[in-house]
C-alpha positions as CSV (number, residue, x, y, z in Angstrom):
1,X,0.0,0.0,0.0
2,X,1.0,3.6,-0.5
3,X,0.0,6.9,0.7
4,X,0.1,9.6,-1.6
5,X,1.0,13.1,0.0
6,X,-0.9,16.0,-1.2
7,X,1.6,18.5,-3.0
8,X,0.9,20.9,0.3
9,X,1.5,18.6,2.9
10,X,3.9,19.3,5.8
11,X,6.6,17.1,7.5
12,X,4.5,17.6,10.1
13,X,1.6,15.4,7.8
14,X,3.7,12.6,7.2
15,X,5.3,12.1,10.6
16,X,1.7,11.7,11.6
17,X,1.0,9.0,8.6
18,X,3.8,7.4,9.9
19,X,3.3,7.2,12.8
20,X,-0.4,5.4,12.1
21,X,1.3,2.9,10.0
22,X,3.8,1.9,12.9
23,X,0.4,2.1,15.5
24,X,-1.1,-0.5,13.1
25,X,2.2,-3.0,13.4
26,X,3.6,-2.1,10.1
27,X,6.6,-0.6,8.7
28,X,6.9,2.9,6.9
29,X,9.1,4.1,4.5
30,X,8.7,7.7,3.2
31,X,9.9,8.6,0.0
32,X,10.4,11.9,-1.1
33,X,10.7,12.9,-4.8
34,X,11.1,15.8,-6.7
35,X,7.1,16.8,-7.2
36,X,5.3,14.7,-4.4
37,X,6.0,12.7,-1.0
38,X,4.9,9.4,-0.5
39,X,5.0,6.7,2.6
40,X,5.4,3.1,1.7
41,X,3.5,0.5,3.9
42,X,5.2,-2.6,4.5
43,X,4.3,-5.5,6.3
44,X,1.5,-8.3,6.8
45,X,-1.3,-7.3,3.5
46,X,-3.9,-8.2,6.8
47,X,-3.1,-5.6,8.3
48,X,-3.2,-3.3,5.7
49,X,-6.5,-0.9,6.3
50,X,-6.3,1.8,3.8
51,X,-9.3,3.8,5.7
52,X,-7.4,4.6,8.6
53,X,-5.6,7.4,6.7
54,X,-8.6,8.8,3.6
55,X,-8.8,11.8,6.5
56,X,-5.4,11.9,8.0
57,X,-4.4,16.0,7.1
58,X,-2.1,16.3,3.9
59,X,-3.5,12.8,2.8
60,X,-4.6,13.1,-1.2
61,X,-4.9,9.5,-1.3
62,X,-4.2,5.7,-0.8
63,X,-3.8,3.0,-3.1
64,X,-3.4,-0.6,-3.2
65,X,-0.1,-1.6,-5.2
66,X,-0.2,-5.0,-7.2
67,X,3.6,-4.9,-8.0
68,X,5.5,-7.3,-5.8
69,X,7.7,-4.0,-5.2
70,X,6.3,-1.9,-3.1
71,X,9.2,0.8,-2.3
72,X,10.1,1.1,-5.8
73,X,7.0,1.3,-7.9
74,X,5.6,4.6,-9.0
75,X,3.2,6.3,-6.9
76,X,2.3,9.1,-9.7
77,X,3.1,9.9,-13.4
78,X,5.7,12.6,-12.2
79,X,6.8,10.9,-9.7
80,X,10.4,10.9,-10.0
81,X,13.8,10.3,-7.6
82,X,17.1,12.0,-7.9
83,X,20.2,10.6,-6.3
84,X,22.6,12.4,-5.1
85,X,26.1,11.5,-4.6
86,X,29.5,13.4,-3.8
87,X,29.6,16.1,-2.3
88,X,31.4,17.6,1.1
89,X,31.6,14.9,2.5
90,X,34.3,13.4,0.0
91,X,35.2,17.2,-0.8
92,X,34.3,15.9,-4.2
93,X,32.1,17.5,-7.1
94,X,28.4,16.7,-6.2
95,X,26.7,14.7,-8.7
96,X,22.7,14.2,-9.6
97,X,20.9,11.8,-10.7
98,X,17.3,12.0,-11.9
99,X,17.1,15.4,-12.8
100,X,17.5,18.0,-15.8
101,X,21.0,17.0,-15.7
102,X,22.5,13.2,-17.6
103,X,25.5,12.9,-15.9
104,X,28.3,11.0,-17.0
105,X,30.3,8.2,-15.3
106,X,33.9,7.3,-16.8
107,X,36.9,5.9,-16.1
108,X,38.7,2.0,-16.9
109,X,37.1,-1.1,-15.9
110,X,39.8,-1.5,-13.5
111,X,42.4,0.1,-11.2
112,X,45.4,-1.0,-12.6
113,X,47.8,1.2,-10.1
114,X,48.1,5.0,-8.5
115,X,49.2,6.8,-11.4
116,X,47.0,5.3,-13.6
117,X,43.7,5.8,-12.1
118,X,44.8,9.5,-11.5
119,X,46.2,9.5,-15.3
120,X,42.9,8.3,-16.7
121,X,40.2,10.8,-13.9
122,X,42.5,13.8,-15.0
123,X,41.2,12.2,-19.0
124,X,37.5,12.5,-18.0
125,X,37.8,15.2,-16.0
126,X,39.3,16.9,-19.3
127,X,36.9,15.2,-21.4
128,X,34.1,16.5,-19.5
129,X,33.1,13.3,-17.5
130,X,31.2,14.1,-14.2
131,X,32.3,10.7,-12.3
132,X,35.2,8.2,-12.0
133,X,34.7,4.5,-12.6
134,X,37.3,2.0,-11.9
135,X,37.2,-1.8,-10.6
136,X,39.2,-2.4,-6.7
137,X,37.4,-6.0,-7.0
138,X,36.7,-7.4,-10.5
139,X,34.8,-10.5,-10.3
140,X,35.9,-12.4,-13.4
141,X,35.0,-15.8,-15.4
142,X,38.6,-17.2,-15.5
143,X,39.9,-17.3,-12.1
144,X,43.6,-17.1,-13.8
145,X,42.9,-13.4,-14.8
146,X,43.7,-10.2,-12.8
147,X,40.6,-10.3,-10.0
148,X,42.1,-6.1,-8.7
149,X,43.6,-4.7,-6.5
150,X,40.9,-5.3,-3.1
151,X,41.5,-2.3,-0.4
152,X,45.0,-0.5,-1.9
153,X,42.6,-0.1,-5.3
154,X,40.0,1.6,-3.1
155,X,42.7,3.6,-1.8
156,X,44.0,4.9,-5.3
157,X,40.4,5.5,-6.2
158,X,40.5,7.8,-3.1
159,X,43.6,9.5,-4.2
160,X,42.3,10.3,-7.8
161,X,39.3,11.7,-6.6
162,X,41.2,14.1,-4.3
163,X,43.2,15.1,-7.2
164,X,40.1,15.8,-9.4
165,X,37.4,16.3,-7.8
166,X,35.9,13.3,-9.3
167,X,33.1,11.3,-6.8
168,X,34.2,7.5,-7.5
169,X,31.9,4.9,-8.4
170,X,33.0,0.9,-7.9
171,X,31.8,-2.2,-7.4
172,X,31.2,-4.4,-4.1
173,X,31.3,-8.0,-4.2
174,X,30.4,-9.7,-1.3
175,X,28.4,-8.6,1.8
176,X,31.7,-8.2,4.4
177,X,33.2,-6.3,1.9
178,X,30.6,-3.9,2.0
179,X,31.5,-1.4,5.1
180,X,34.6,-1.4,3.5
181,X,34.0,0.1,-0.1
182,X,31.6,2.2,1.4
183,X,34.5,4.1,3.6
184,X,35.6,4.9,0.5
185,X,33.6,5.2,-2.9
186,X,30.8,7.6,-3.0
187,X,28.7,5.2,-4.4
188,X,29.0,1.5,-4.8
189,X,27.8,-0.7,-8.0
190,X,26.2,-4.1,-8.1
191,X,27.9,-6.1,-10.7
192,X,25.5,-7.9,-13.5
193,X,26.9,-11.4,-11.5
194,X,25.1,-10.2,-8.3
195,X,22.6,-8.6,-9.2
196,X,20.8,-11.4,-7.1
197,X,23.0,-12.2,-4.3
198,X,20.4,-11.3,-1.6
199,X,22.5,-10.9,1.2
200,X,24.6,-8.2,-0.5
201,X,21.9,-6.3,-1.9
202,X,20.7,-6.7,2.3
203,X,23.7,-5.7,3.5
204,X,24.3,-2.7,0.8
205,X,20.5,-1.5,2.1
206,X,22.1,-1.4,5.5
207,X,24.4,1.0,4.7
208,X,24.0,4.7,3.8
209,X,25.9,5.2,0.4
210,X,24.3,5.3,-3.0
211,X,24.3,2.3,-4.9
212,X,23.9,1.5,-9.2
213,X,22.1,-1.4,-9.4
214,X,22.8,-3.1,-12.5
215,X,20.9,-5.5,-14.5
216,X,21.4,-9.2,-14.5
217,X,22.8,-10.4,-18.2
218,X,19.8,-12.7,-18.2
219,X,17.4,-10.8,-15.5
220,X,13.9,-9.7,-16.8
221,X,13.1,-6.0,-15.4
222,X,10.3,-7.6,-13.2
223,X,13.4,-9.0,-11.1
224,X,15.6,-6.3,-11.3
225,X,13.0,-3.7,-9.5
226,X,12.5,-6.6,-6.8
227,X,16.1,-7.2,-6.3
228,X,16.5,-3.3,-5.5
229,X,13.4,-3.7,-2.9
230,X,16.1,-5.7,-1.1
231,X,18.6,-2.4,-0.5
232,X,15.3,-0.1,-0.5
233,X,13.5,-2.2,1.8
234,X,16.9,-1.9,3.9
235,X,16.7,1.9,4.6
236,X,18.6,2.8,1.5
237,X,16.3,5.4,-0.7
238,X,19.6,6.8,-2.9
239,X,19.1,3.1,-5.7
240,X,20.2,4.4,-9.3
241,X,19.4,1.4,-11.6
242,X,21.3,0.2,-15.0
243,X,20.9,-1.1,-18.0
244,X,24.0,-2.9,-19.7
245,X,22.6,-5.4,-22.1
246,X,21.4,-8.8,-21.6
247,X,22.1,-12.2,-23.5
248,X,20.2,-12.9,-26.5
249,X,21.1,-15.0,-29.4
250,X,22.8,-11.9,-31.2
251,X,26.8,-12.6,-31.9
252,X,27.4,-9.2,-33.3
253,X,27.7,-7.2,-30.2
254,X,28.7,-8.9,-26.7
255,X,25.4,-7.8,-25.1
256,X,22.1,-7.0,-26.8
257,X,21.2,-3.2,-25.2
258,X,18.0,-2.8,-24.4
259,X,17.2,0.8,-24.8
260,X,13.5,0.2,-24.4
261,X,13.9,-0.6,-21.2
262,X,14.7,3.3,-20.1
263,X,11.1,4.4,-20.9
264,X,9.7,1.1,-19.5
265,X,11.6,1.5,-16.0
266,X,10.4,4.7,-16.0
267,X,6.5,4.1,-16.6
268,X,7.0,1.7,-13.7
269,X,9.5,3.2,-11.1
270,X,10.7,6.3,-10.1
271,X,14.3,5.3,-9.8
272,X,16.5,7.0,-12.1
273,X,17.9,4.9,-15.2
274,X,21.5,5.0,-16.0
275,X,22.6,3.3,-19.6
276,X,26.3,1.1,-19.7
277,X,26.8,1.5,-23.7
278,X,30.3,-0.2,-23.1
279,X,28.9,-3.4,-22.1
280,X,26.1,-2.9,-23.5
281,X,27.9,-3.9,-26.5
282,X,31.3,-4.7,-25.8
283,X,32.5,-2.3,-28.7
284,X,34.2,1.0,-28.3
285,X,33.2,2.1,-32.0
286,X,29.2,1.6,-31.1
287,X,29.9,3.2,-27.8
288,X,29.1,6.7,-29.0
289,X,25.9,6.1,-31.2
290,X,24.6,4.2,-28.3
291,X,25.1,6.5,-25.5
292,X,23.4,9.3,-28.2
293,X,20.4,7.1,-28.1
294,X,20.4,6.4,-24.6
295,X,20.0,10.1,-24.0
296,X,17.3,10.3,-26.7
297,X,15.2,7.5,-25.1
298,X,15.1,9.4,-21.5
299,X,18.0,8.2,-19.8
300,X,19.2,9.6,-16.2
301,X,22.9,9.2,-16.9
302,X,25.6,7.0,-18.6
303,X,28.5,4.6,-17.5
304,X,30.8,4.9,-20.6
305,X,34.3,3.1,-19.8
306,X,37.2,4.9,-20.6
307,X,40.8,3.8,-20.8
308,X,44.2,5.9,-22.3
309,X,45.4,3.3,-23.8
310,X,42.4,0.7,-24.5
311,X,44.9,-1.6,-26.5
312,X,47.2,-2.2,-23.0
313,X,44.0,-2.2,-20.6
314,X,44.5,-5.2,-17.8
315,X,40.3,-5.3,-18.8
316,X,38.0,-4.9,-21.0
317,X,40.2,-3.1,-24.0
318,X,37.8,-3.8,-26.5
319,X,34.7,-1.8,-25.0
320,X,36.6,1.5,-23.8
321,X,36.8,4.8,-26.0
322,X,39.5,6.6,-25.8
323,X,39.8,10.7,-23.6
324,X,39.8,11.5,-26.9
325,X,36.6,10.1,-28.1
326,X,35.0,11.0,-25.1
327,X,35.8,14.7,-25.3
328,X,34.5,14.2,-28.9
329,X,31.6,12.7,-27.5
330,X,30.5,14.8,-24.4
331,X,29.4,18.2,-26.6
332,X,27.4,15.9,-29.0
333,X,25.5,14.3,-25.7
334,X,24.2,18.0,-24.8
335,X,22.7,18.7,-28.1
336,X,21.1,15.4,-27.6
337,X,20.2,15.9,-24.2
338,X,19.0,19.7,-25.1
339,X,16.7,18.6,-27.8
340,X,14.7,15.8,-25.3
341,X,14.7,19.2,-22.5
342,X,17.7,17.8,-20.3
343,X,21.6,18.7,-20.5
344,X,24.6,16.8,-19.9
345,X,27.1,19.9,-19.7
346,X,30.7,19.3,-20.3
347,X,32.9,19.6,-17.0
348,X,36.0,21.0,-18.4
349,X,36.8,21.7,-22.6
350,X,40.3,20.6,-23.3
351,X,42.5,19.2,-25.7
352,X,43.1,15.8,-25.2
């Protein structure tokens, strides 16, 4: 069940709701977007009397939800979350998600050393990128190949941020490893591979970092908005999902990307959508049409990877553009994003 919030209604209003839902022994969970308030009522459907709050002050209305996800379905047509990350905090640029603004995540699949992370954030800083990517843990098919670099990669990740400004984005693997990627990235990613481990979706809910959510290769979108009730359901309201391509029978790309699923996600949640054209196709030349039409179709923000030298890259070589491609790249995003009514502003004009 959810409680709609009139427009007008005060904090003052929804502490009240709230505290009714917790008098009737179940849990709240208000959400806050950018046009309307909601409270989320979770617990035993019993129990569940949606008369008790028709004439609670600041109440416009109740409804029943059918969606097994309670936290992340859409309440109303605007309804619509941004997700913040960045910030003081990690004396780091602050970054949105959800709004007028696409943001743009880049940086190598993996943190090869110190002076190469810095090397390749003071690229996408140049280029115009608004985030750093980079892989401390890599979970990998062959258990021969380079797996990262664990805590001293979080570390580097730390130090390129503080010499550009750059929140860091990077994955978590397993659920004791999650207080410690949280000390340092200012927001942490769910890999395709876990996009279903339970406990670590649990335990990343438990803790108060953004997270990108990505998509399972073979996960329908049904599952993916019920594997985030797991970090939502947790506490955690700041859930940023992704799209990176699932498996279909198609050989000419490594993943088919599904750009249909932007406007889909959005008819059904109000988490914001953020497109991976990298793996999404596993091609650096298809990497720039794609994240064009990622933008076109509504997206919230890309994760392009990003390497100086893609031919010597520990990872992933094949699927990352080049700081020059990128800064290419980044003014023809804004004329996409300006003609759909958004903007993905370049950071910094350079030569590259």
């Amino acid at each position: 069940m959810i409680i709609v919030m009139h427009p007008s209604a005060t904090k003052q209003n929804v502490d009240h709701v709230c505290d009714l839902v917790r008098e009737m022994g179940l849990k709240d969970h208000p959400i806050v977007g950018t046009n309307l308030t909601v409270v989320a009522v979770i617990g035993d459907d019993r129990k569940k009397d949606g008369t008790k709050f028709e004439q609670a002050p600041g109440v416009d209305r109740v409804m029943k939800v059918l969606q097994p996800y309670t936290l992340a379905a859409k309440a109303d047509p605007k309804q619509r979350s941004v997700v913040t990350i960045g910030g003081p905090a990690t004396k780091s640029d602050t970054v949105s998600f959800g709004g007028a603004m696409v943001p743009v995540i880049a940086g190598p699949c993996s943190v090869e050393g110190e002076e190469a992370i810095i090397e390749a954030g003071n690229a996408a800083k140049k280029a115009g990128a608004h985030a750093l990517r980079g892989g401390a843990f890599k979970p990998r098919t062959n258990p021969y190949s380079f797996q990262g670099h664990g805590e001293d990669g979080l570390k580097m990740l730390a130090v390129a941020r503080e010499a550009t400004g750059l929140p860091i984005v990077t994955e978590v693997l397993t659920p004791t490893d999650v207080k410690l990627v949280s000390g340092y990235a200012d927001m942490l990613q769910i890999g395709t591979r876990n996009s279903q481990n339970f406990k670590l979706l649990e335990a990343c809910g438990d803790q108060p970092k953004p997270v990108l959510m990505k998509r399972g290769m073979s996960m329908t979108l049904d599952e993916l908005l019920q594997a985030c009730e797991y970090i939502l359901s947790g506490g955690n309201t700041g859930v940023v999902l992704c799209e990176r391509g699932i498996r279909t029978f198609e050989d000419h790309t490594r993943n088919t990307l599904s750009l249909s699923a932007v406007p889909e996600l959005h008819h059904r949640t109000h988490l914001p959508v953020v497109i991976d054209p990298s793996h999404g196709t596993g091609k650096a030349h298809l990497v720039p049409a794609m994240a064009k039409a990622a933008i076109a179709a509504g997206c919230d923000g890309l994760a392009i990877e990003m390497h100086v030298c893609p031919e010597k890259a520990w990872t992933d070589g094949a699927q990352s553009v080049t700081p020059a491609v990128l800064a290419e790249l980044m003014p023809e995003l804004d004329r996409v994003a300006q003609a759909v009514g958004r903007s993905c502003p370049v950071g910094v004009t350079a030569d590259v």
